[in-house]
N, CA and C of each residue as an Amber inpcrd file, in Angstrom:
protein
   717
  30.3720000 136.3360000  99.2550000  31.1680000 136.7730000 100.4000000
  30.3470000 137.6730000 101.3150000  29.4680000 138.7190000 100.2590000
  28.7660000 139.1210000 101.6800000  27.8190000 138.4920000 102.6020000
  27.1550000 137.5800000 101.7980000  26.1020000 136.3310000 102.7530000
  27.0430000 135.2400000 103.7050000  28.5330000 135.4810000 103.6400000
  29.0620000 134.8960000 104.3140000  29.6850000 135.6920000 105.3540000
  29.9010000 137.0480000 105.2450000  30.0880000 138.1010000 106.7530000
  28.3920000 137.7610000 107.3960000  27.6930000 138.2860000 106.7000000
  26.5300000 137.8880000 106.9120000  25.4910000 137.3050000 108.0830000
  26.2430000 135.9510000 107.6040000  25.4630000 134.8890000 108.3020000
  25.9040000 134.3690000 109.3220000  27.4350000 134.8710000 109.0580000
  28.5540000 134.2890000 110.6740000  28.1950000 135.8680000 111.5610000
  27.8930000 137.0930000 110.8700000  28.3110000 138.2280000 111.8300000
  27.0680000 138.2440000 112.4770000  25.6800000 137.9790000 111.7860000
  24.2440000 138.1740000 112.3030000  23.9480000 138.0730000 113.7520000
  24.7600000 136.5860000 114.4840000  24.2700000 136.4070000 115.7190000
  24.7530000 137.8180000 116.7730000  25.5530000 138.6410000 116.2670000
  26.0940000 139.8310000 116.9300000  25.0420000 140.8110000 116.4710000
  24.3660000 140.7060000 116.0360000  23.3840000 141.9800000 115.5420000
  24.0320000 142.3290000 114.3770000  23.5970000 143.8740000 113.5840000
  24.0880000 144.4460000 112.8240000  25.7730000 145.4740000 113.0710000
  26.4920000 144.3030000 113.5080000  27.9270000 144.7810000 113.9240000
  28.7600000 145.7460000 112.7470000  29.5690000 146.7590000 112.9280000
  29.8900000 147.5460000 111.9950000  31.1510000 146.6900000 111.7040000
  31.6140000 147.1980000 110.5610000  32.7370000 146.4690000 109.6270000
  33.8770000 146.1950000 110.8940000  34.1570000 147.3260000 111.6080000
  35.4050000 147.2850000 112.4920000  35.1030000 146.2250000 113.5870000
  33.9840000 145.4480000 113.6580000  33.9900000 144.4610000 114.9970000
  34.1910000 143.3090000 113.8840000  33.5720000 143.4520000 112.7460000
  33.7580000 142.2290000 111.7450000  35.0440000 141.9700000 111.4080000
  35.8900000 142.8710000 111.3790000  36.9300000 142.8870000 111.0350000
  37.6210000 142.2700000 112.0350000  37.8050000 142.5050000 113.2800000
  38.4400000 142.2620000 114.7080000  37.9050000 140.9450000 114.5970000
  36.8350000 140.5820000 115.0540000  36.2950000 138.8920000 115.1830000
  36.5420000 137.9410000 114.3680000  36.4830000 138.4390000 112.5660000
  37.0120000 137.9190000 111.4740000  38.4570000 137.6960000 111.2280000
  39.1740000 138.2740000 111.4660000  40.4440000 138.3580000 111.7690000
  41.8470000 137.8830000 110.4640000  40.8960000 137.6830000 109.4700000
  42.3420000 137.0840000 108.9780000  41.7410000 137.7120000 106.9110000
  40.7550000 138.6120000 107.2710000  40.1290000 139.0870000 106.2830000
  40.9980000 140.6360000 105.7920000  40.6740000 140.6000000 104.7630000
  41.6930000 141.5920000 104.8290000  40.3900000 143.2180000 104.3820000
  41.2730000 143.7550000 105.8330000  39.6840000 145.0470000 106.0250000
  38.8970000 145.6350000 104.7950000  39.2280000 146.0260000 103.8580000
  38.8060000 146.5330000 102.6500000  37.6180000 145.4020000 102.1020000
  38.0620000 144.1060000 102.3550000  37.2660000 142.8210000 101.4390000
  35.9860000 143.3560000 102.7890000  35.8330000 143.4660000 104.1960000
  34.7140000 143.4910000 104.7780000  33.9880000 145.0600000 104.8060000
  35.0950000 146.0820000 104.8570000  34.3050000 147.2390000 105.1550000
  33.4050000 147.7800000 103.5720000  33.9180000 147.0810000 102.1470000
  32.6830000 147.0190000 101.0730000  32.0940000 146.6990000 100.8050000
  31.7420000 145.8770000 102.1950000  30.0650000 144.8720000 102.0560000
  29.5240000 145.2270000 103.2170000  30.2410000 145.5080000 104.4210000
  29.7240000 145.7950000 105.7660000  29.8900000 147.7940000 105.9390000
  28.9820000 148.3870000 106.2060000  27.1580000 147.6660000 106.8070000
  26.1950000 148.0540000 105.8980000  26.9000000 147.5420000 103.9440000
  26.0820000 147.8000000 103.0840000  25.0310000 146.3670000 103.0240000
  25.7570000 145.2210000 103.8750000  25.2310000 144.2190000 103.6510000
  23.9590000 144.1630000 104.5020000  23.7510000 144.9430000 105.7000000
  22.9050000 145.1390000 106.9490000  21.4450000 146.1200000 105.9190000
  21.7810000 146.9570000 104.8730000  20.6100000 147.2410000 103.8180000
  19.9450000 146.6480000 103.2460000  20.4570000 145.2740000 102.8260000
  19.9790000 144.0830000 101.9980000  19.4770000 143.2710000 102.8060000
  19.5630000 143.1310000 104.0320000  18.2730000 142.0800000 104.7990000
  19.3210000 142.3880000 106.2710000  18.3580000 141.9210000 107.4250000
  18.6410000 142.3680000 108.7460000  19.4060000 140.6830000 108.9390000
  19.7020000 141.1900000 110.2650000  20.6510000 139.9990000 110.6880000
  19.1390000 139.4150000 111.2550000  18.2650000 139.7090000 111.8950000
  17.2710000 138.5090000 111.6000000  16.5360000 137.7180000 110.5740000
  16.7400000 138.2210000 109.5170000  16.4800000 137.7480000 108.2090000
  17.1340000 136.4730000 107.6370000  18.4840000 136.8220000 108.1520000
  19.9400000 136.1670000 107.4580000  19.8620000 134.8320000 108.6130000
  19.5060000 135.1860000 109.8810000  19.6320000 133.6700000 110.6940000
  18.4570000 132.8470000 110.2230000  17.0340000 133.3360000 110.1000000
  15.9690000 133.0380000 109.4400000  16.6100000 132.1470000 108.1440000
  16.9850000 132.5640000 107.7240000  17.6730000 131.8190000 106.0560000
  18.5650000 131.2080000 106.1330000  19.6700000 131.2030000 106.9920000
  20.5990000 130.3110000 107.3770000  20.3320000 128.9310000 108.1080000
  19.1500000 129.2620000 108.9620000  18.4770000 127.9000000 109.5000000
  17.8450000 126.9910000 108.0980000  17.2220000 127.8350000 107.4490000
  15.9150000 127.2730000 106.6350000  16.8260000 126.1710000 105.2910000
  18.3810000 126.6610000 105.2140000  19.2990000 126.6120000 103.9590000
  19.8360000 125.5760000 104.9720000  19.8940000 125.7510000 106.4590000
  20.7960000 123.9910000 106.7980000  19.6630000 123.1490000 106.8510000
  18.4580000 123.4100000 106.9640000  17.8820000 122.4860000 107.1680000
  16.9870000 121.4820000 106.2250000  17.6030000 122.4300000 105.3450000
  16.8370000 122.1330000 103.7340000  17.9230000 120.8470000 103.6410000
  19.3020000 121.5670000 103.5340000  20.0850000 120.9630000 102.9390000
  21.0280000 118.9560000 103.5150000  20.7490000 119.4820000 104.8540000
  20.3000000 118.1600000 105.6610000  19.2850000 117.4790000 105.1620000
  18.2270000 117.7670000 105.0390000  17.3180000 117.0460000 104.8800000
  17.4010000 116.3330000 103.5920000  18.3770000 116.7860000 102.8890000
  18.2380000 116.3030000 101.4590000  19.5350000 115.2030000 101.3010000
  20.3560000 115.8090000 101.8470000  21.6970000 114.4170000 102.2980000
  21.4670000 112.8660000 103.1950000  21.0520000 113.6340000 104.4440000
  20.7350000 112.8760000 105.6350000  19.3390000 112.0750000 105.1370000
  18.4090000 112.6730000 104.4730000  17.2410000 111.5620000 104.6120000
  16.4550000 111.2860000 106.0540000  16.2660000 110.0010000 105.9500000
  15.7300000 108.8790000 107.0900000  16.7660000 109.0600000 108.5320000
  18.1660000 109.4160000 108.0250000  18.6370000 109.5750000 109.3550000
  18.1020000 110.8920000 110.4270000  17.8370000 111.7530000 110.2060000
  16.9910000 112.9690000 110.6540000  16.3370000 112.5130000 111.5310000
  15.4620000 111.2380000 111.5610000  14.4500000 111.0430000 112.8220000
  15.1390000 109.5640000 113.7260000  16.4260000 109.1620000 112.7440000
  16.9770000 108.4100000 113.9250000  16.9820000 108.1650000 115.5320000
  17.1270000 107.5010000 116.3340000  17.5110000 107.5440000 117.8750000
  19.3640000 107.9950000 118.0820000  19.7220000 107.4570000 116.8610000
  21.5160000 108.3430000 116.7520000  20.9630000 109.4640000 116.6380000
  20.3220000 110.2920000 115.8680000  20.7420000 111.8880000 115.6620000
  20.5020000 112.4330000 116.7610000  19.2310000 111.7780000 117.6750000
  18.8140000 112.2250000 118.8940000  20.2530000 112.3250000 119.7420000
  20.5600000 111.4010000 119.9290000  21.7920000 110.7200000 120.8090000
  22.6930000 111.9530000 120.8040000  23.3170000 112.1280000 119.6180000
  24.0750000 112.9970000 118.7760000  23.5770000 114.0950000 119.3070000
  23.0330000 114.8110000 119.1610000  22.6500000 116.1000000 119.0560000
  22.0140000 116.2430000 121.0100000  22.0930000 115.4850000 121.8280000
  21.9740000 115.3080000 123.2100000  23.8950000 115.7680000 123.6220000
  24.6650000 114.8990000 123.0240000  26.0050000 114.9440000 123.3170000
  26.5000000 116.4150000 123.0550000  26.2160000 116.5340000 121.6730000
  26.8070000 117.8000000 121.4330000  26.4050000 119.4190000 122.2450000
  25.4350000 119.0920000 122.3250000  24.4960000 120.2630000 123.2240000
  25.2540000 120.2960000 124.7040000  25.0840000 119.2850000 125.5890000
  25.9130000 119.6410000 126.5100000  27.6730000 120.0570000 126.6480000
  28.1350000 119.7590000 125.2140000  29.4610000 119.9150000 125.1290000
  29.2810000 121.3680000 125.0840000  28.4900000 122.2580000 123.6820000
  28.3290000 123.3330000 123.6190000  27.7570000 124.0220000 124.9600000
  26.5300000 123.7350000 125.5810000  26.6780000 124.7960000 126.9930000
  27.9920000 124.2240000 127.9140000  28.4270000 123.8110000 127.5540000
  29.5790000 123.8150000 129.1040000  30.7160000 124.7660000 128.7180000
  30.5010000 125.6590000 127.3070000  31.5930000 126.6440000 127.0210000
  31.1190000 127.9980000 127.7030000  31.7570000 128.8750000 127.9650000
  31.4770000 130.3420000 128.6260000  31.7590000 131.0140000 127.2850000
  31.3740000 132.2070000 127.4610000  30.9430000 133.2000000 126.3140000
  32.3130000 134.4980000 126.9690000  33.1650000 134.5330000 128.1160000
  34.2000000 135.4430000 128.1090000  35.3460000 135.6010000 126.8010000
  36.2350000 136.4800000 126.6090000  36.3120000 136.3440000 125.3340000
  36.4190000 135.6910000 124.0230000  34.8150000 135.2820000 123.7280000
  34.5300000 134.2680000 122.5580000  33.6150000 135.3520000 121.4960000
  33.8120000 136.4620000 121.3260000  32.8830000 136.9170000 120.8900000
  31.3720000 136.6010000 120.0600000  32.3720000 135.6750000 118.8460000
  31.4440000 135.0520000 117.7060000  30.8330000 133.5940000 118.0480000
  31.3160000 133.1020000 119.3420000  30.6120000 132.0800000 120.1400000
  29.2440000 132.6160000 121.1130000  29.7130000 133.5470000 121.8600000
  28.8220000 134.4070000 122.4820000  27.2380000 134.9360000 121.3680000
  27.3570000 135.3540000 120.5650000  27.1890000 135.7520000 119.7140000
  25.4920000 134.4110000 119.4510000  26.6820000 133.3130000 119.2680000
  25.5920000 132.0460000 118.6540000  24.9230000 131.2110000 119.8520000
  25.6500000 131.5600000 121.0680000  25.1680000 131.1830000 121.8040000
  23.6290000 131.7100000 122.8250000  23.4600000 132.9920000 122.4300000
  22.7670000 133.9070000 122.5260000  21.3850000 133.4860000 121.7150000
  21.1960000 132.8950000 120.3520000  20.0600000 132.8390000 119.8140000
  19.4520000 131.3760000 120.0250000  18.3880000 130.8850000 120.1540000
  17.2880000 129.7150000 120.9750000  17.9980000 128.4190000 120.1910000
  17.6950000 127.6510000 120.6370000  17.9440000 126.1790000 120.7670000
  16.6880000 125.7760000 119.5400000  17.4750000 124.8800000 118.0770000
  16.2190000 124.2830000 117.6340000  15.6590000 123.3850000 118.1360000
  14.5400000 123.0820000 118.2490000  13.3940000 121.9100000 118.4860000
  14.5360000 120.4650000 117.7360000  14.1720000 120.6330000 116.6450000
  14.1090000 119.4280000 115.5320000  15.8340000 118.9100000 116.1180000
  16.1910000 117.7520000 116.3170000  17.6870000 116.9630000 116.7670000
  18.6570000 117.5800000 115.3680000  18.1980000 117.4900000 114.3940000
  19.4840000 117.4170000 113.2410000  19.7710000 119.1010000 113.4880000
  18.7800000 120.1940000 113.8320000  19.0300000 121.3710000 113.5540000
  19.8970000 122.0130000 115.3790000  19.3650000 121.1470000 116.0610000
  19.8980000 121.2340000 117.3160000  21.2050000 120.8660000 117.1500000
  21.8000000 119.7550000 116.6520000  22.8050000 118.9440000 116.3040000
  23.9760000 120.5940000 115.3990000  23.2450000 120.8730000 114.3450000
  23.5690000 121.8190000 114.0640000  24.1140000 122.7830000 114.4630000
  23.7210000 123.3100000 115.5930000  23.6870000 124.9070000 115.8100000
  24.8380000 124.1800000 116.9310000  25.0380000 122.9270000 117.5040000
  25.6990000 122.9080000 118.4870000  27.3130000 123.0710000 117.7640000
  27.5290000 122.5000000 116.6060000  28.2520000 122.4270000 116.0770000
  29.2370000 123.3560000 115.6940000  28.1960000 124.4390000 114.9750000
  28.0020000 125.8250000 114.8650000  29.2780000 126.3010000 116.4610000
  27.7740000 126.0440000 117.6850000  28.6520000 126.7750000 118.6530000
  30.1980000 126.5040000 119.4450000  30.3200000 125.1630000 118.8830000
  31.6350000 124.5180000 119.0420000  32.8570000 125.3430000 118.4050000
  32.5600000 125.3690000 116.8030000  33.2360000 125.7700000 115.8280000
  33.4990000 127.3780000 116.4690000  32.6400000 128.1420000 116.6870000
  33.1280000 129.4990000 116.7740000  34.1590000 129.2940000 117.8990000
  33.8090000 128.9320000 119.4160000  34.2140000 128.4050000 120.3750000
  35.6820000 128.3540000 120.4980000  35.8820000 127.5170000 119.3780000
  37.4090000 126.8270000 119.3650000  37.9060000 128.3130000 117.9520000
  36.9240000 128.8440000 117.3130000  37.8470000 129.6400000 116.0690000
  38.1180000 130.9070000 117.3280000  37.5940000 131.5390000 118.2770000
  37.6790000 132.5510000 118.7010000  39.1020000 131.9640000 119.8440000
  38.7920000 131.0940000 120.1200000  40.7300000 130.6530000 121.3060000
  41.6660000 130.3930000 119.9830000  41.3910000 130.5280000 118.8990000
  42.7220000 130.0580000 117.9560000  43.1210000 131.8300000 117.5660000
  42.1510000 132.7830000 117.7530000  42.6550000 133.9610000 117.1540000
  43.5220000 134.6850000 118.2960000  42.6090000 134.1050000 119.7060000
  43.6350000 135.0450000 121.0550000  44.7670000 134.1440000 120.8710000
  45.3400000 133.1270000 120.2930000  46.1360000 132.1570000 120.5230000
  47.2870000 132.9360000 119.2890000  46.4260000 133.3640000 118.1770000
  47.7050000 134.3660000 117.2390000  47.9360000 135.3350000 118.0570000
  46.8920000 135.8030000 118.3070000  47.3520000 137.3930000 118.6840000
  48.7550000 137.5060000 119.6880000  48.1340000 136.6130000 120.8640000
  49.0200000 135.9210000 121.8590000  50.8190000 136.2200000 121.0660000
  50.5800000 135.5950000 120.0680000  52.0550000 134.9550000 119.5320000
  52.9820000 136.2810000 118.7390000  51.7810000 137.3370000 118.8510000
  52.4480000 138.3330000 117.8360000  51.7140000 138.5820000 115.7560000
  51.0710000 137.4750000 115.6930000  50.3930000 137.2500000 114.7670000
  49.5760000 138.3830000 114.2600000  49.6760000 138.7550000 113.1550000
  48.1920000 139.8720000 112.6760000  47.8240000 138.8920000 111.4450000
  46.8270000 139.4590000 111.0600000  45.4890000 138.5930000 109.7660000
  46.2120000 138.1710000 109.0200000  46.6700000 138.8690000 108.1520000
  48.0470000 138.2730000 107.1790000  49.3660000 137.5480000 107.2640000
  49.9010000 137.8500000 108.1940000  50.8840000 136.5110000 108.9650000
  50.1350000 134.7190000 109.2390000  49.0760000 135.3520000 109.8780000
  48.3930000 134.3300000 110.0000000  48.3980000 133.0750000 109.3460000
  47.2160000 133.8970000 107.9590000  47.3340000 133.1580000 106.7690000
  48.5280000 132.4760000 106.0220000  49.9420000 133.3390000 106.2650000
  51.1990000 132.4750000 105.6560000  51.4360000 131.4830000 106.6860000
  51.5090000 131.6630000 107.7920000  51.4820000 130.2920000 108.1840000
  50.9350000 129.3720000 108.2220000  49.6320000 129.3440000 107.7510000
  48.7650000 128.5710000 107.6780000  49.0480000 127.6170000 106.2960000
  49.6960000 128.6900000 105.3160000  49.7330000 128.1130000 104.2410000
  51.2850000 127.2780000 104.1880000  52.3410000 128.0030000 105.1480000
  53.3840000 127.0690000 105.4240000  53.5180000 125.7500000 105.7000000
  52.0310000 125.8760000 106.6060000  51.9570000 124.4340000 107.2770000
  51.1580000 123.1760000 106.8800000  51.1730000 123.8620000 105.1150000
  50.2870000 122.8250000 104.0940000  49.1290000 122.2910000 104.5390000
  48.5720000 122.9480000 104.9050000  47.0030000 122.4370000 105.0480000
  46.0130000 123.0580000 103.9100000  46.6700000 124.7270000 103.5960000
  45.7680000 125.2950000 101.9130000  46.8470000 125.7060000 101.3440000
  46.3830000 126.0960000 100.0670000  47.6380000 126.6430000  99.1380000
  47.7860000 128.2960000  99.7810000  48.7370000 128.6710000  99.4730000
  49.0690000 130.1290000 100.0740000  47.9030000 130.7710000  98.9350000
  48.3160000 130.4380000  97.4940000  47.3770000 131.5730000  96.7230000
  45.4900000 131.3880000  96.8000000  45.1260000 130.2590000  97.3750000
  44.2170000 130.1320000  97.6020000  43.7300000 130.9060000  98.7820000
  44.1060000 131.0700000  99.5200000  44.1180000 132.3120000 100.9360000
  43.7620000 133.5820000 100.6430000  45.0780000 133.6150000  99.7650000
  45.2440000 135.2100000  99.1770000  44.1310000 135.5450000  98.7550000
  43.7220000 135.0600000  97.8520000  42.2850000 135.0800000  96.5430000
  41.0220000 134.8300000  97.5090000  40.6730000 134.1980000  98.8230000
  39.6300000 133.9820000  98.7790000  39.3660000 135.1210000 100.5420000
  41.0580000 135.8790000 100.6590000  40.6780000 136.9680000 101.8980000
  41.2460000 138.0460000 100.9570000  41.5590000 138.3150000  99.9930000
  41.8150000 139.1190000  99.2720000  43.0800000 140.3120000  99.6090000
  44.0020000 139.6240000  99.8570000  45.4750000 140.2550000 100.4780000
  46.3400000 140.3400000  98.8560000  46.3650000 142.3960000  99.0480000
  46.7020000 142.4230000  97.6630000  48.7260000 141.6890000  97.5790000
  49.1570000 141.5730000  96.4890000  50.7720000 141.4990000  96.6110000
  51.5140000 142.0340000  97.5470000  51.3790000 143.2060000  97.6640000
  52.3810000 143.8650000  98.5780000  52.1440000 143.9540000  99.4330000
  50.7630000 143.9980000 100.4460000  50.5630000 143.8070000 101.5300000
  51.0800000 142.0790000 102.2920000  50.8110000 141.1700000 101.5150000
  50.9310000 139.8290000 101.5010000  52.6230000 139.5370000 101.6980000
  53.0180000 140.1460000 100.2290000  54.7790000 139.9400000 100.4830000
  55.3080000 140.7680000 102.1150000  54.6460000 141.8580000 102.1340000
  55.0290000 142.3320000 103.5990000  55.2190000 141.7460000 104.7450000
  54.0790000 141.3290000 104.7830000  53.3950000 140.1180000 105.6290000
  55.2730000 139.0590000 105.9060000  54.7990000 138.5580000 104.5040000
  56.1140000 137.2480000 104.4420000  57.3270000 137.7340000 105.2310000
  57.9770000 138.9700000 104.7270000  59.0390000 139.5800000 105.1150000
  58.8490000 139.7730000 106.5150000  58.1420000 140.1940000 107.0030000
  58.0650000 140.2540000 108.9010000  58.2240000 139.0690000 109.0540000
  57.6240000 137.8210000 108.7320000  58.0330000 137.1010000 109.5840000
  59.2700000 135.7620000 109.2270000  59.6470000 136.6430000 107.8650000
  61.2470000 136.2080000 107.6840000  62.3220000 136.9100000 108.4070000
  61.7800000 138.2290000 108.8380000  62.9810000 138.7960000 109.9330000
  62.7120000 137.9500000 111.3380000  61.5730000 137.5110000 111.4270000
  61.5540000 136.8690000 112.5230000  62.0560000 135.6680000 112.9180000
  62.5290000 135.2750000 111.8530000  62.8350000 133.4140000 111.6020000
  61.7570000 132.7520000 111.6310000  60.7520000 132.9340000 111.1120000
  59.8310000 131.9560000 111.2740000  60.0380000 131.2290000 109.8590000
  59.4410000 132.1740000 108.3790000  59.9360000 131.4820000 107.1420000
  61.3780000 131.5620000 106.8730000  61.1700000 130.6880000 105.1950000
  62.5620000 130.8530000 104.6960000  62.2020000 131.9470000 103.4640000
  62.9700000 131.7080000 102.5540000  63.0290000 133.1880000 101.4810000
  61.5600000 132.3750000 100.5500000  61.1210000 131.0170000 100.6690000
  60.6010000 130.1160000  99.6390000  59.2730000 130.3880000 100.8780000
  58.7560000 130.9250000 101.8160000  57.4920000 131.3210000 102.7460000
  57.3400000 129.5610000 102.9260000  58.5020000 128.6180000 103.5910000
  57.9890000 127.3850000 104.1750000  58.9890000 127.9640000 105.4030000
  58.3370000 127.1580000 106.5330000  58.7980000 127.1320000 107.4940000
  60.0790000 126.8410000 108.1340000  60.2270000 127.3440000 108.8570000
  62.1150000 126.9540000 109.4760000  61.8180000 126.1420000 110.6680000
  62.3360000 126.0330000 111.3400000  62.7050000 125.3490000 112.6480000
  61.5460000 125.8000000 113.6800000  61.8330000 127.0510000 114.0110000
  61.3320000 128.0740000 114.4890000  60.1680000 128.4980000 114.3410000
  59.8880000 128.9600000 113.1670000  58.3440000 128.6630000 112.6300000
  57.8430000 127.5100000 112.7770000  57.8790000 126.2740000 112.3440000
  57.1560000 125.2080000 112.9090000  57.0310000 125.0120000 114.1780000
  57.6020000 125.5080000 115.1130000  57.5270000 125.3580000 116.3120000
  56.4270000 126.1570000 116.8740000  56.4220000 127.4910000 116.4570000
  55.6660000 128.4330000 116.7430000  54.1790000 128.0080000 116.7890000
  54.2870000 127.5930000 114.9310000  52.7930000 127.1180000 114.8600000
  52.4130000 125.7700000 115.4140000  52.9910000 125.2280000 115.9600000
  52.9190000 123.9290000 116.5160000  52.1110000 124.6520000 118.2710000
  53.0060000 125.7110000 118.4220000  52.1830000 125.9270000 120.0060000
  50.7980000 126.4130000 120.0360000  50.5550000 127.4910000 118.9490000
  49.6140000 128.0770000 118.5680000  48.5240000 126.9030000 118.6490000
  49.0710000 125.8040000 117.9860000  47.9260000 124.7950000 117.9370000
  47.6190000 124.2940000 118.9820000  47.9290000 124.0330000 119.4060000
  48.4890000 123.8490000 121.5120000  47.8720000 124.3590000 121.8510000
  48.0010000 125.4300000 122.3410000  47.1740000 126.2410000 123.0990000
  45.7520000 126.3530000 122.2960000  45.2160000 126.6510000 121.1240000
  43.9470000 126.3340000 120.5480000  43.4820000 125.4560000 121.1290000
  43.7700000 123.5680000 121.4500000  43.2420000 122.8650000 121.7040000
  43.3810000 123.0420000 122.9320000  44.2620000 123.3640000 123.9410000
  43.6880000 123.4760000 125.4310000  42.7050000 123.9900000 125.6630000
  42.5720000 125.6760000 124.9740000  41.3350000 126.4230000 125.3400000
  40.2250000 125.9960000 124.5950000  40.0890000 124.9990000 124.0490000
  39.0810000 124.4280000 123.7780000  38.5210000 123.2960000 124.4250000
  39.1870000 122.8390000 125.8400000  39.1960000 121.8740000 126.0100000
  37.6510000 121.6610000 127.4600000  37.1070000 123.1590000 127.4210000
  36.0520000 123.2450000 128.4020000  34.6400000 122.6680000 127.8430000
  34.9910000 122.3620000 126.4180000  33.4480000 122.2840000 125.8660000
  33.8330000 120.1920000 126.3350000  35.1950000 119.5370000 126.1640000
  34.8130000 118.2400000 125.8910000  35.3740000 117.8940000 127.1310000
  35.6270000 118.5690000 128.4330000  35.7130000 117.9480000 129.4630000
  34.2770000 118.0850000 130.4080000  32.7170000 118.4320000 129.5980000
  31.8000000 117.9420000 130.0330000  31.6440000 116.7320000 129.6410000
  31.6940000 116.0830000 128.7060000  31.4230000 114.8330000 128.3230000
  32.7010000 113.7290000 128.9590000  32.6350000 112.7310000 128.8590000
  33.6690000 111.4900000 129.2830000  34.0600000 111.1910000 128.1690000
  35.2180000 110.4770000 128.7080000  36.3050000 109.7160000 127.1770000
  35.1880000 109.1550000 126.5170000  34.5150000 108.3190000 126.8110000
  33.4230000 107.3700000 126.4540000  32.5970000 107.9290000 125.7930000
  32.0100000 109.2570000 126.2930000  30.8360000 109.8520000 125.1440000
  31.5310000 110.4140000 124.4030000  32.9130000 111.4700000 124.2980000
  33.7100000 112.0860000 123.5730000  33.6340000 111.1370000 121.7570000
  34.3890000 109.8560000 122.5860000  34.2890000 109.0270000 121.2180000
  33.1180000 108.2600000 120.6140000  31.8000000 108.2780000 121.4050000
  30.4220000 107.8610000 120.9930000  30.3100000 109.4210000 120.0300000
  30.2080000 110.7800000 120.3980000  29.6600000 111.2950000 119.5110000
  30.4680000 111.4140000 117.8670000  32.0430000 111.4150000 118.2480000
  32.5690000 110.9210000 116.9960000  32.0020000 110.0030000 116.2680000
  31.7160000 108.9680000 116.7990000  31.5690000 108.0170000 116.1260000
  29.8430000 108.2320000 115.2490000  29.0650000 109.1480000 115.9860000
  27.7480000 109.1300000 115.3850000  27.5650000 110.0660000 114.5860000
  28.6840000 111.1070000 114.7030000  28.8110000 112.0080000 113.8330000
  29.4050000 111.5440000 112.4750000  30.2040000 111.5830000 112.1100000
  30.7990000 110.6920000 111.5620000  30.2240000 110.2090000 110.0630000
  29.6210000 109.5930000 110.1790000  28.6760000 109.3730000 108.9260000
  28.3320000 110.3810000 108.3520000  28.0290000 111.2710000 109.1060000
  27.2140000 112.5280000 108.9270000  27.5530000 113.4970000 107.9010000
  28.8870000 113.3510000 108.5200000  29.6790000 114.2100000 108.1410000
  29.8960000 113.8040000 106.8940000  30.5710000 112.9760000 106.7680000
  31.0660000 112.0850000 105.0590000  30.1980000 112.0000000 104.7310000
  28.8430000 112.1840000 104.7480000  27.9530000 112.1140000 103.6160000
  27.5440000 113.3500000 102.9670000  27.7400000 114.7350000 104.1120000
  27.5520000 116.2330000 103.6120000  28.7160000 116.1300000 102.6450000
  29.6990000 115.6670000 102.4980000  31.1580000 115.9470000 102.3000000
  31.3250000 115.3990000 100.7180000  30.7160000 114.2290000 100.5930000
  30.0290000 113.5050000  99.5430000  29.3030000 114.0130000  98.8520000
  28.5690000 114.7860000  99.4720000  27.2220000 115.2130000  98.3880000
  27.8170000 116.5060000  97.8920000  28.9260000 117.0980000  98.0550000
  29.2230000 118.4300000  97.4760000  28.3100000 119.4550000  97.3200000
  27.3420000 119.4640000  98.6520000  26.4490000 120.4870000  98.8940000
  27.4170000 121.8750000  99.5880000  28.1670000 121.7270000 100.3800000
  28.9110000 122.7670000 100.8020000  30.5000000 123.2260000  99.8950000
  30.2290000 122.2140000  98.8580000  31.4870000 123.2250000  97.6740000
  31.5210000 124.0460000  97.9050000  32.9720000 125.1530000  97.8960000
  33.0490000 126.4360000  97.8550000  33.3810000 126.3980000  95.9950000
  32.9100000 127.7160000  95.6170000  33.1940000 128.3040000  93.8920000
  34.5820000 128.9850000  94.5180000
């Protein structure tokens, strides 16, 4: 966990727990402020991007193979790049952040980092998109887990939201009507999180209205493989 504040917080410099906390958002403060900025002692945030490149590119190289020097990855990693600069860095912090450090040479690692800058991109409009709604870190997470995409206790355990902070959590937003007494959704709550998602994908929608319908679904399509084969190889298991 701390090579994972780490390696997402690095492109910000050596940021103190309280910006990690704010940008991270759904962590629960105690799990970051006992690694942050003990984790900034154990190697610099240039160290950690240094090793974070060297660990995707290892690890590509060992999935991907022969595809690495393809004319697709080229292709690929051409598409994605202009999707990623056509995003602005106003409040994106942890996009800003990645967008800030150089462009790799090599297509698969370029391909990479664009990905990278997509992902923050769209995670930083999904957090103004809670906040927006009334949402704090722990609400968050129950809805997330309402809306069956992870298990609720899997959340709990892996942002570390003790019982009673967590049941708290639930209870706000059972006065709110969002859950029921069983933390699944009501009417109301699904609706909620239904806009939340909404609005996520609008404000995300500056990185893929550089590209055309046409390349939109060419880079799907070249990605794609790519993907199911990292996904396959159970190189990115979480323990």
């Amino acid at each position: 966990m701390m090579g994972y504040f780490g390696s997402r917080a690095a492109p910000m410099g050596a940021a103190p727990a309280e910006v990690i906390i704010a940008t991270f958002f759904n962590f629960h403060p105690k799990l970051v402020s006992d690694r942050v900025p003990k984790v900034w002692e154990i190697a610099t945030p240039e160290a950690l991007l240094e090793a974070r490149l060297r660990g995707a590119d290892r690890m590509l190289r060992r999935v991907l193979g022969g595809a690495l020097d393809s004319p697709e990855m080229k292709e690929a990693a051409d598409l994605a790049r202009r999707a990623a600069e056509a995003c602005s860095p106003e409040g994106r912090p942890l996009y800003a952040g990645h967008a800030a450090l150089a462009w790799p040479e090599e297509p698969h690692l370029a391909l990479w980092h664009s990905i990278s800058l997509l992902r923050e991109f769209r995670g930083d409009g999904h957090i103004a998109a809670m906040t927006v709604e009334g949402l704090d870190g722990c609400e968050s997470l129950i809805t997330h887990a309402a809306a069956g995409d992870v298990p609720a206790a899997a959340l709990k355990m892996s942002r570390q939201w003790p019982d009673d902070e967590w049941n708290a959590a639930v209870d706000r937003l059972r006065s709110r009507g969002w859950v029921t007494d069983e933390s699944t959704f009501t009417d109301l709550g699904r609706e909620r999180r239904q806009a939340i998602e909404d609005t996520t994908d609008r404000l995300a929608l500056a990185a893929w209205g550089a590209l055309s319908e046409d390349e939109c679904s060419r880079l799907r399509a070249l990605v794609r493989p790519y993907s199911k084969a990292i996904v396959e190889s159970g190189e990115l298991a979480l323990s």
